[in-house]
C-alpha positions as CSV (number, residue, x, y, z in Angstrom):
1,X,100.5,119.4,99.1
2,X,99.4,115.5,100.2
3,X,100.6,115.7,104.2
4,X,99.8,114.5,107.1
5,X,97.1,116.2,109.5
6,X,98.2,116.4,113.1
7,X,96.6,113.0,115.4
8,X,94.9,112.2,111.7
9,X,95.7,109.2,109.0
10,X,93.7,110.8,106.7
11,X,95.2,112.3,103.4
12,X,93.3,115.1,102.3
13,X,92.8,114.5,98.3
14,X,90.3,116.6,96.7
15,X,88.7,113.4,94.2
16,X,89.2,110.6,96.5
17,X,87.7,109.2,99.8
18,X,89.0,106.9,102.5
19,X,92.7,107.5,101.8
20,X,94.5,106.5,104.4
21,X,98.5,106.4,106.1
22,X,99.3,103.0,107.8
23,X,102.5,104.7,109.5
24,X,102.3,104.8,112.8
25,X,101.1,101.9,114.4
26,X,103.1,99.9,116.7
27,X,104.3,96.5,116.4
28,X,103.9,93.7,119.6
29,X,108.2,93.8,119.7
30,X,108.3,97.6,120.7
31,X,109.0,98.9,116.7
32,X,106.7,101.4,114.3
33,X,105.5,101.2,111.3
34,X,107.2,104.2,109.4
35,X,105.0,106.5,107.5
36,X,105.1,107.5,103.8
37,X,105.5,103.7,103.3
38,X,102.1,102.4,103.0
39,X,98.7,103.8,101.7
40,X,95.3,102.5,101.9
41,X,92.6,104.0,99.7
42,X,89.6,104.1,97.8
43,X,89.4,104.2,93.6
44,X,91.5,106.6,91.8
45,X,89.4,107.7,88.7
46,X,88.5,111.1,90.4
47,X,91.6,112.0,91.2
48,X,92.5,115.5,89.9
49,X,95.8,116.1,88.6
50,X,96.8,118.4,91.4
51,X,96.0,114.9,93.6
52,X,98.2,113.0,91.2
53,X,101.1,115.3,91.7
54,X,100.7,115.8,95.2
55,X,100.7,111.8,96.0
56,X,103.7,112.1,94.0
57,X,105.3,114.2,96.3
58,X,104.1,112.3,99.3
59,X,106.0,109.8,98.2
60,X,103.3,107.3,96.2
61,X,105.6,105.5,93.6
62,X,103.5,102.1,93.2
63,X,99.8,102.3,92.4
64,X,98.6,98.5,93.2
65,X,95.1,98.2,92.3
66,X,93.0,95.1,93.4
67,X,89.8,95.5,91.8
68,X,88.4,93.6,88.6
69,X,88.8,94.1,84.8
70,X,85.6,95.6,84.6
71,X,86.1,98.1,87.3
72,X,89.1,98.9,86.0
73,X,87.5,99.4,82.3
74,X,84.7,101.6,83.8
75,X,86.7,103.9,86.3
76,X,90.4,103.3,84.8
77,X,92.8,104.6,87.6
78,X,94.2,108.2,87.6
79,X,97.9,106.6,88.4
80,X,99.9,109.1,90.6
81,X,102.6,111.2,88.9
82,X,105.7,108.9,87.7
83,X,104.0,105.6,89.5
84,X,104.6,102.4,88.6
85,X,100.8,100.7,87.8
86,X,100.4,97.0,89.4
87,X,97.1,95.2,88.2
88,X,96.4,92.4,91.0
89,X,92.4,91.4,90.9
90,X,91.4,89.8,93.7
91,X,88.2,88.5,92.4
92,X,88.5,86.3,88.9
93,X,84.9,87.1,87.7
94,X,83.8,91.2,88.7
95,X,83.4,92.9,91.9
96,X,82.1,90.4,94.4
97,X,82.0,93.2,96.9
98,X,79.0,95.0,94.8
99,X,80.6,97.9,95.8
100,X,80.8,98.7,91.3
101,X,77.4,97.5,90.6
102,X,74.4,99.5,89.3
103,X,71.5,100.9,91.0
104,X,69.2,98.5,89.4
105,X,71.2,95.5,90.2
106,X,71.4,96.5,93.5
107,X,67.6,96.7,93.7
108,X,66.6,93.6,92.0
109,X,69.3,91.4,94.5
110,X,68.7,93.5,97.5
111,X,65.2,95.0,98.2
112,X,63.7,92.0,99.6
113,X,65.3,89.9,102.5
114,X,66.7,92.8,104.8
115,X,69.9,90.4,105.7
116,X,71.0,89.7,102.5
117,X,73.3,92.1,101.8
118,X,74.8,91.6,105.4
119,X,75.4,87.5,104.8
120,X,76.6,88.4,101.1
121,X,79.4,90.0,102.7
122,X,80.5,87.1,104.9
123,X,81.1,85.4,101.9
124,X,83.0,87.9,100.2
125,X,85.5,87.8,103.2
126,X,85.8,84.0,103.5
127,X,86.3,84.4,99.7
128,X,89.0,86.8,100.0
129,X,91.2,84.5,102.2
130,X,90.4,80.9,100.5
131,X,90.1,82.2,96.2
132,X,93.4,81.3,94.5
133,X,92.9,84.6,92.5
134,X,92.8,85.9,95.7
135,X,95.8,84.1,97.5
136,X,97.6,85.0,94.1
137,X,97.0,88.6,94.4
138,X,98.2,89.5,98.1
139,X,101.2,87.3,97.5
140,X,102.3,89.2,94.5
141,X,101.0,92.9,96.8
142,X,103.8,91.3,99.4
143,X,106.0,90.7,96.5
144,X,105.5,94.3,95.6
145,X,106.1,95.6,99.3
146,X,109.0,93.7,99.0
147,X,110.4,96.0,96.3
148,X,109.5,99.2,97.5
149,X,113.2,99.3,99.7
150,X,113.7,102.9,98.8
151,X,113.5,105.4,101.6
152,X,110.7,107.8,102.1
153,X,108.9,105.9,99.1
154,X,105.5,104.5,99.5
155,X,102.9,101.6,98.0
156,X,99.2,102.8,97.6
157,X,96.9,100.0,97.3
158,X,93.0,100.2,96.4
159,X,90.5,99.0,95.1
160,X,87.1,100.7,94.5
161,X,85.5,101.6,97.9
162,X,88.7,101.0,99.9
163,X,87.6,99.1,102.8
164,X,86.9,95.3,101.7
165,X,90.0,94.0,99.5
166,X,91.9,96.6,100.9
167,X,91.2,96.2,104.2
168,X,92.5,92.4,103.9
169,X,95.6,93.7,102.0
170,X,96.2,96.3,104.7
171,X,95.6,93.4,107.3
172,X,97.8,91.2,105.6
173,X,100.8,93.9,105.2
174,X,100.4,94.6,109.2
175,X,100.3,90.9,110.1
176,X,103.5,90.7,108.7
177,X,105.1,93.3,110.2
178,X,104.1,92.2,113.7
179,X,101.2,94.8,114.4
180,X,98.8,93.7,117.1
181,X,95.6,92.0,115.3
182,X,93.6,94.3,117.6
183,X,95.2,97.6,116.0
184,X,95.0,96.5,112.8
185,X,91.1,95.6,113.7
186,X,90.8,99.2,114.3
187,X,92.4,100.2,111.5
188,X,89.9,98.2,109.5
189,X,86.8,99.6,111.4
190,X,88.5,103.3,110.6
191,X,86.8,103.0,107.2
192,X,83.4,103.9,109.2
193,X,84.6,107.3,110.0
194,X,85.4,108.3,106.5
195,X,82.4,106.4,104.5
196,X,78.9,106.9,107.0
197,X,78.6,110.4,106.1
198,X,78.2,109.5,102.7
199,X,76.7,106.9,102.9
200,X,74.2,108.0,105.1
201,X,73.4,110.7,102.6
202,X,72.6,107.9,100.2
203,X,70.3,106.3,102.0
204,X,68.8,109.1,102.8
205,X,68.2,109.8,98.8
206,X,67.0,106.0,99.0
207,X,64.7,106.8,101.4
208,X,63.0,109.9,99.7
209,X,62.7,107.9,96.9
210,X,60.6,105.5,98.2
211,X,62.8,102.4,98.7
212,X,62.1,99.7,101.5
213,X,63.4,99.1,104.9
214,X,65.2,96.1,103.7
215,X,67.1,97.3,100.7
216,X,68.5,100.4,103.1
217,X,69.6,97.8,105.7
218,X,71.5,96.0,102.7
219,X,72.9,99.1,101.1
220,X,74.5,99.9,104.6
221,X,75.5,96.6,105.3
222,X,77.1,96.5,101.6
223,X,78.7,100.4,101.8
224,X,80.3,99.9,105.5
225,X,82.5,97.6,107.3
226,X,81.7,95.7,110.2
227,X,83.4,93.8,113.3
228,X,81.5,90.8,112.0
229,X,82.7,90.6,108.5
230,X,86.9,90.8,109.9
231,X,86.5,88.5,112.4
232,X,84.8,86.0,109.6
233,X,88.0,86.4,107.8
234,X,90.0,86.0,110.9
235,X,87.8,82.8,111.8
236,X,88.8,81.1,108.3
237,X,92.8,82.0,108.9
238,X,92.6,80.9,112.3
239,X,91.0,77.5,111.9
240,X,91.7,76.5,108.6
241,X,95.2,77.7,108.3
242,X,96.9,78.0,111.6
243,X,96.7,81.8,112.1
244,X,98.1,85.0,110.1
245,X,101.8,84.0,110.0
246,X,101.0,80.2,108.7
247,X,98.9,81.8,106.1
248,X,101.6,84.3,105.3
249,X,104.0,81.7,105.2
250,X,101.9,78.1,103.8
251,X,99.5,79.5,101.6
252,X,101.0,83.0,100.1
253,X,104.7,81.8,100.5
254,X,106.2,84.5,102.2
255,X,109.0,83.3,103.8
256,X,110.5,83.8,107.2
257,X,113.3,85.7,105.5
258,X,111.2,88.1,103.1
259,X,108.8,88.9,106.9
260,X,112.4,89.8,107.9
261,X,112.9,91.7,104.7
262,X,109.8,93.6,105.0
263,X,110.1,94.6,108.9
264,X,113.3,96.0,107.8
265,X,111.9,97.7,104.9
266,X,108.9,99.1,106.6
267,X,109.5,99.3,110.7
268,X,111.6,102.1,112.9
């Protein structure tokens, strides 16, 4: 059984990584975000059915996944048991976040200039707030929060890593709901905790194989999150757009009564 592990967000599901409970955190009016509402995570395509059922049971009934159509065609979702499936790419043309690409396209882009994959990143996340595909897809993930007015039932949104398109979709939700845009910072940089391991065994295996210095630095800077690449998001919303709440409201057209909407959906 999916549940909760005492002062831990983590879900503990046998073919997945970086899964993740958004209940919890408090909101800068004195409310909390309930828990078996929202779900952050990584890909679903190794889930094993005992995950699927269990997520089930948790409480999963909307499975909104933000990657591309070829991600999707290459590591299709395991949906949870009886959840509904919502398709919302971010990106119109692949995975700009190279978090899907092969091992020899990741070595011809990235084993020269050691800052590469770091800079590549910024402009994923300015991408992320500014694309229309983008805009389009974390007005229609609101849309979707806005449905899920059941008790006790929750959305699970992903995308293939879990820390990049879903980190902006998680920051997005908790901007609505009023959460302080330093808690949902950490919440974003909580993706560290659950990825370095792994990822520092790949680069380990990078290393034994011979690889440079500069294509490890881009790996990591391509498999991890970073202060730097939030705040470039934050920098765009802020001074293009007014802040969260003008872009929640001017550019993804959430209204003032749907934020209402959701806070009661969603808050204590």
């Amino acid at each position: 059984m999916v549940k909760r592990m005492t002062n831990s967000r983590i879900l503990k599901v046998t073919g997945g990584l970086n899964f993740r409970e958004l209940g919890g955190y408090p909101t800068v009016d004195g409310h909390t975000v309930k828990w078996h509402k929202l779900v952050r995570t990584a890909g679903l395509d190794k889930l094993t059915a005992e995950d699927q059922d269990n997520l089930a049971h948790y409480g999963v009934v909307t499975d909104v996944d933000f990657r591309s159509k070829d991600e999707r065609t290459q590591s299709p979702d395991k949906v949870p048991t009886g959840a509904t499936y919502r398709f919302l790419p971010v990106f119109p043309d692949g995975d700009e976040t190279d978090a899907s690409a092969s091992q020899a396209d990741l070595e011809r882009r990235f084993s020269s200039d050691a800052t590469a994959g770091y800079e590549h990143m910024l402009d994923v996340y300015r991408n992320m707030v500014t694309l229309e595909t983008a805009q389009h897809a974390y007005h229609d993930f609101l849309a979707t929060l806005l449905a899920n007015d059941q008790p006790d039932q929750a959305v699970l949104f992903h995308c293939t890593a879990g820390k990049d398109r879903t980190g902006i979709g998680a920051f997005l939700a908790l901007s609505a709901l009023g959460v302080d845009p330093q808690v949902i910072r950490h919440d974003y940089l909580l993706t560290n905790e659950n990825v370095v391991p792994v990822v520092d065994k790949m680069l380990k295996q990078a290393q034994d194989a011979g690889k440079g210095d500069a294509f490890v630095a881009n790996i990591r800077a391509l498999s991890t999150v970073s202060p730097d690449y939030f705040d470039t998001a934050m920098k765009v919303i802020n001074t293009q757009y007014g802040g969260a709440q003008d872009y929640l409201r001017d550019v993804l057209g959430i209204s003032h009564k749907e934020i209402e909407t959701l806070k009661e959906i969603y808050l204590d």
